[in-house]
C-alpha positions as CSV (number, residue, x, y, z in Angstrom):
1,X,-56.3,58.0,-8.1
2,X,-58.0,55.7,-5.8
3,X,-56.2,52.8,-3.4
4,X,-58.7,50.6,-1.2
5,X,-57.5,47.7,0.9
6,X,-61.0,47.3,1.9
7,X,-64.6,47.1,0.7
8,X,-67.7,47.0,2.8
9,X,-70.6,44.3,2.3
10,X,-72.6,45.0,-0.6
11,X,-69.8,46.7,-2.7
12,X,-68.8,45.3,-5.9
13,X,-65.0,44.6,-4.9
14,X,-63.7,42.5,-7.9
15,X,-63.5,41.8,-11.6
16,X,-61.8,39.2,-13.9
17,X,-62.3,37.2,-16.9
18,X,-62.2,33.2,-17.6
19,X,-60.4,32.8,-21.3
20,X,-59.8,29.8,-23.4
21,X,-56.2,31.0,-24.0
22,X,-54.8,32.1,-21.3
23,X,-51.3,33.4,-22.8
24,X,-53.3,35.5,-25.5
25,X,-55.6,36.8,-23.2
26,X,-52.7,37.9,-21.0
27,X,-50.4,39.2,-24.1
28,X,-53.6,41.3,-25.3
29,X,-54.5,43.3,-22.0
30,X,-50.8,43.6,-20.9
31,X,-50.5,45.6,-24.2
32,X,-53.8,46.9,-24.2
33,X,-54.0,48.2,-20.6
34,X,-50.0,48.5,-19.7
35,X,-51.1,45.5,-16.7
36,X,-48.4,43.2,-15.1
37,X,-49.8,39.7,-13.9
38,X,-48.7,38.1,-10.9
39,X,-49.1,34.4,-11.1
40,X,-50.2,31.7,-12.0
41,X,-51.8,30.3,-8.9
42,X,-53.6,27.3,-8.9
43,X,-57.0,27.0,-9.4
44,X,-59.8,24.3,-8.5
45,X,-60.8,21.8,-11.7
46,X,-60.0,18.4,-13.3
47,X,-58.0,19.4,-14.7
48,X,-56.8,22.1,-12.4
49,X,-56.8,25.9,-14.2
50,X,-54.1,28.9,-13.4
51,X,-54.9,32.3,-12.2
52,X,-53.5,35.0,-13.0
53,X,-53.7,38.6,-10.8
54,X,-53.4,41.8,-13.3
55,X,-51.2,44.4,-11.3
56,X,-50.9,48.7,-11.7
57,X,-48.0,50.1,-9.9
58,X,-47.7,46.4,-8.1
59,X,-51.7,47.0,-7.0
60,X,-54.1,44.6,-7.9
61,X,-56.8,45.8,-10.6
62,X,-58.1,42.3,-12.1
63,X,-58.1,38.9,-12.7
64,X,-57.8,36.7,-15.7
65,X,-58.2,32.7,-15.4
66,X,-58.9,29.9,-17.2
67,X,-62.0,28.8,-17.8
68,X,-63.2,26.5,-15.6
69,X,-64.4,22.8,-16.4
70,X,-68.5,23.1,-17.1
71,X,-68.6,26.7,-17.5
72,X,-69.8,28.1,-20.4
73,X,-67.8,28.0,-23.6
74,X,-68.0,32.4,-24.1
75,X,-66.3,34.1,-22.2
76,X,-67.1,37.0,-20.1
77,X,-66.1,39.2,-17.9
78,X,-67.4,38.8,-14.0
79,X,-67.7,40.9,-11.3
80,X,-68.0,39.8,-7.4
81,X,-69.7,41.5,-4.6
82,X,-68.1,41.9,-1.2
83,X,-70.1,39.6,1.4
84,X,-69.2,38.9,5.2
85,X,-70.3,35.5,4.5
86,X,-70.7,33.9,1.1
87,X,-72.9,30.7,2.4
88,X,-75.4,32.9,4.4
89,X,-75.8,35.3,1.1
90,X,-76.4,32.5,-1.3
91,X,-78.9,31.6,1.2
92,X,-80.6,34.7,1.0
93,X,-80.0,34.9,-2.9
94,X,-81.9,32.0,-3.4
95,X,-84.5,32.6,-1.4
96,X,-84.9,36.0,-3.4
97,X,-85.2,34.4,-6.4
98,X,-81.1,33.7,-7.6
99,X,-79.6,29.9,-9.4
100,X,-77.4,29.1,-7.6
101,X,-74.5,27.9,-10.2
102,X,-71.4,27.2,-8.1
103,X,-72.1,26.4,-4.7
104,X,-69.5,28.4,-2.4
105,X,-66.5,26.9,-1.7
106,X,-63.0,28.1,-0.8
107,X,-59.8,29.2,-3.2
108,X,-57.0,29.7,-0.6
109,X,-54.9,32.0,0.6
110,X,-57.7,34.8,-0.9
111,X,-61.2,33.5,0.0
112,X,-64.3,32.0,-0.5
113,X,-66.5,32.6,-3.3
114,X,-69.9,31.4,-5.1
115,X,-71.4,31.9,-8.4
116,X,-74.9,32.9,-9.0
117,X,-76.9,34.0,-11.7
118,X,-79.9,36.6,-10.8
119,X,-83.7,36.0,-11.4
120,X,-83.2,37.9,-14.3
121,X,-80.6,35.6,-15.9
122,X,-77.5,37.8,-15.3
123,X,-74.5,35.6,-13.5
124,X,-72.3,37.5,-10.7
125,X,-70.2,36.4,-8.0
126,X,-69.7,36.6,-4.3
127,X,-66.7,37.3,-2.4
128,X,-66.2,36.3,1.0
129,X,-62.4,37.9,1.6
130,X,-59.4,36.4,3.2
131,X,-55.6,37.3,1.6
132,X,-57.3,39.0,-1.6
133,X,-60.0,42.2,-0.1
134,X,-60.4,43.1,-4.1
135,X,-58.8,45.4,-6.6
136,X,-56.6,48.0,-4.4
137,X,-56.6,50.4,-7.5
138,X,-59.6,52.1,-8.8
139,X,-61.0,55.1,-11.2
140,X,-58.0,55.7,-13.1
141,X,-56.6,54.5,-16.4
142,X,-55.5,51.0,-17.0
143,X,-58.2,50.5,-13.9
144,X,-61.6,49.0,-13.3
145,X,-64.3,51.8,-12.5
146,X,-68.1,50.6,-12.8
147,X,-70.0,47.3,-13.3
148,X,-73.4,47.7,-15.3
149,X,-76.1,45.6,-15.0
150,X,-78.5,45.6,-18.3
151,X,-81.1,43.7,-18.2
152,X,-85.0,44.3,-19.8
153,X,-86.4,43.2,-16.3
154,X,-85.3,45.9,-14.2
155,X,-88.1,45.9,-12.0
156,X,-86.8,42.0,-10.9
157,X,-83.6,43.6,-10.9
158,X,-84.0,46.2,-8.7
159,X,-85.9,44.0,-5.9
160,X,-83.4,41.2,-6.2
161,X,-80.7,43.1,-5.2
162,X,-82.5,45.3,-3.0
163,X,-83.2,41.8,-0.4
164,X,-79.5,40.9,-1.0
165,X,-77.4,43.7,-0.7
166,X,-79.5,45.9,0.9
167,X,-79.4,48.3,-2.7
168,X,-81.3,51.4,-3.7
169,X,-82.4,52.0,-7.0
170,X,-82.3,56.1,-8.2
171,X,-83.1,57.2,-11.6
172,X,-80.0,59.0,-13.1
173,X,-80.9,59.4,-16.8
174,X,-83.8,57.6,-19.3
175,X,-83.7,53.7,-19.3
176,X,-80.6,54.3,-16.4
177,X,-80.9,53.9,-12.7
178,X,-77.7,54.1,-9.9
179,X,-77.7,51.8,-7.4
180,X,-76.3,52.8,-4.2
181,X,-75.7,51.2,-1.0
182,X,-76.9,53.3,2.2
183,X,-74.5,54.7,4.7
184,X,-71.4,53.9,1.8
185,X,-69.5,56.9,0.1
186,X,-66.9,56.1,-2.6
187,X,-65.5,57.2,-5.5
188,X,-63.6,60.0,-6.4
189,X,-64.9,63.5,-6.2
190,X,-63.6,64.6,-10.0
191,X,-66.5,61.8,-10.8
192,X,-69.6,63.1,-12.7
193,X,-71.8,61.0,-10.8
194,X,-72.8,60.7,-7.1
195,X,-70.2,59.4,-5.0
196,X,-72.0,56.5,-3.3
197,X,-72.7,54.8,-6.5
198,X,-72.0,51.0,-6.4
199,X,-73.2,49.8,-10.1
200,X,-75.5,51.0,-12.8
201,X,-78.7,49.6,-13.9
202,X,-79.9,49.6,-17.5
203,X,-82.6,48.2,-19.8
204,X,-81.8,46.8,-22.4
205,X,-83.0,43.6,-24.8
206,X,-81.0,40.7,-25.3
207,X,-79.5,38.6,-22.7
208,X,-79.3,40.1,-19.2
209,X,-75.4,40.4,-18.4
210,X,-72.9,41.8,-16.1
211,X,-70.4,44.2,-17.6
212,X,-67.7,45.8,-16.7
213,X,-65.8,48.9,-17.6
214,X,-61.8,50.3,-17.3
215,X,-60.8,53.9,-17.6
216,X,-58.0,54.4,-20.3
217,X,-56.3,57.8,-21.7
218,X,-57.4,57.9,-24.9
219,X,-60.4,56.2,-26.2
220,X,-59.1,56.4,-30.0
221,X,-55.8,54.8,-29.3
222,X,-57.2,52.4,-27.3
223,X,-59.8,50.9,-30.1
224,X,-56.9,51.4,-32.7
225,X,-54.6,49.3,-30.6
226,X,-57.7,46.7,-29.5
227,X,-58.0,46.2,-33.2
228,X,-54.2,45.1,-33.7
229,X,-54.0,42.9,-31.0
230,X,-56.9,40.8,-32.6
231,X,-59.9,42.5,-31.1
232,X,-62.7,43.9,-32.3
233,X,-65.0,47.0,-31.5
234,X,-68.4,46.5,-31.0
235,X,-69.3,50.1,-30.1
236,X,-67.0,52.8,-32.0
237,X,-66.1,55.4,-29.8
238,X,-68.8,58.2,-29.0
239,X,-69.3,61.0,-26.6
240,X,-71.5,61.3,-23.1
241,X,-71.1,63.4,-20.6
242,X,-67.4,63.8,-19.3
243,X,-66.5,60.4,-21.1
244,X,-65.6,59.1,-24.5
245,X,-66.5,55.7,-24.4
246,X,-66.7,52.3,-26.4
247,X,-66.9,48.5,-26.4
248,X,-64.6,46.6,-27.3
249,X,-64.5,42.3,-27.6
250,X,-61.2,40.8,-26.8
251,X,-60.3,38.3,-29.3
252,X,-61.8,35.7,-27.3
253,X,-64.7,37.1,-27.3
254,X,-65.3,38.8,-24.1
255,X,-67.3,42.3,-23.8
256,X,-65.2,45.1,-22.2
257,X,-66.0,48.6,-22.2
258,X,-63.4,51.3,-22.1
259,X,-63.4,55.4,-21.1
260,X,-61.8,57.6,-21.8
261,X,-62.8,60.4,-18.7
262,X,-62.7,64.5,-20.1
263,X,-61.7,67.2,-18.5
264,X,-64.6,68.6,-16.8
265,X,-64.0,72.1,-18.1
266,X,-64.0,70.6,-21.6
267,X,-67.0,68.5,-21.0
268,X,-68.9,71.6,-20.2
């Protein structure tokens, strides 16, 4: 298990999704992922949306929103980066190269955030904190674990957010790199990868895109159940090294991936 009440700049510190209907996109992770949802708060628009805070144990793990008017009409799941200021990093994003697609601007009590899309074409957020740090529950089932970044530029990749976030690029396995942030150790020491991991980086074709990823029990169950609820599987369940892991779309739409962690003994 893994409880944080606070994330250093640089550290991915928040994920959530903006869905066309709310109500089914709550109904279908509630049941998928066992998640209560505090809410809904207001948020910005004309009209003005609802926001809704997915909750383990009463701990926040997510978000899920409306979608927002002028956003794209797909929805996807989003992850935001911890800043000490999100004006001063858009800055420096665009300067290194970022479009800058929502200029910062304030969602109160939590904070301040701004939407950007990298010069590869992949769309993150910032997060300057206030009430809301980030998800307070990581690495376990029903909870976020790991952001990927695939993207066939990775060379852009790797230098973008190297002048924004200060990250390092390491190889870790053929067409993967872990980026890390130096002098920041997290993570959970059962975790088959190093501990001051912040993201993964991976090549791929296709459009360059954030995703995200939530550990559950059982990978199996969890596609079966997916299925039910409307979803579909987009990557059947398969074994890697201490995980069992898949992709799933919600029936929205939006991308998720889902694993399943193996005992270590069993993962050899």
């Amino acid at each position: 298990m893994s409880n944080r009440d606070h994330y250093p700049p640089g550290v991915p510190c928040w994920v959530d999704t903006a869905q066309p209907d709310v109500p089914g996109a709550l109904h279908f992770y509630g049941a998928l992922l066992g998640w209560e949802f505090a809410g809904p708060g207001p948020m910005p628009g004309d009209p003005p949306g609802e926001y809704h805070v997915a909750r383990v144990r009463g701990r926040d793990v997510a978000g899920i929103s409306s979608v927002p008017p002028g956003a794209p009409a797909t929805p996807a799941w989003t992850t935001y980066v911890a800043v000490q200021s999100a004006d001063a990093t858009v800055d420096r994003a665009r300067a290194a190269g970022a479009t800058v697609m929502v200029a910062p601007f304030d969602a109160p009590p939590a904070g301040r955030l701004a939407v950007l899309s990298d010069p590869t074409g992949a769309v993150f957020c910032v997060w300057e904190a206030a009430a809301r740090q980030g998800a307070q529950v990581l690495n376990e089932p029903s909870a976020w674990a790991m952001s990927r970044l695939t993207t066939g530029d990775t060379d852009a990749a790797k230098a973008f957010y190297r002048d924004v976030f200060g990250w390092e690029a390491e190889a870790f396995a053929p067409g993967v790199e872990l980026f890390r942030l130096p002098g920041y150790v997290g993570g959970e020491p059962h975790q088959p990868v190093p501990r001051d991991v912040v993201a993964v980086l991976t090549a791929g074709e296709g459009d360059p895109v954030w995703s995200v990823d939530f550990w559950i029990d059982d990978a199996e169950s969890a596609v079966a159940r997916a299925t039910e609820l409307g979803g579909s599987v987009v990557v059947a369940p398969q074994e890697i090294p201490g995980f069992v892991t898949t992709v799933i779309a919600d029936p929205a739409g939006a991308v998720v991936s889902l694993s399943q962690l193996l005992d270590p003994a069993a993962a050899g």
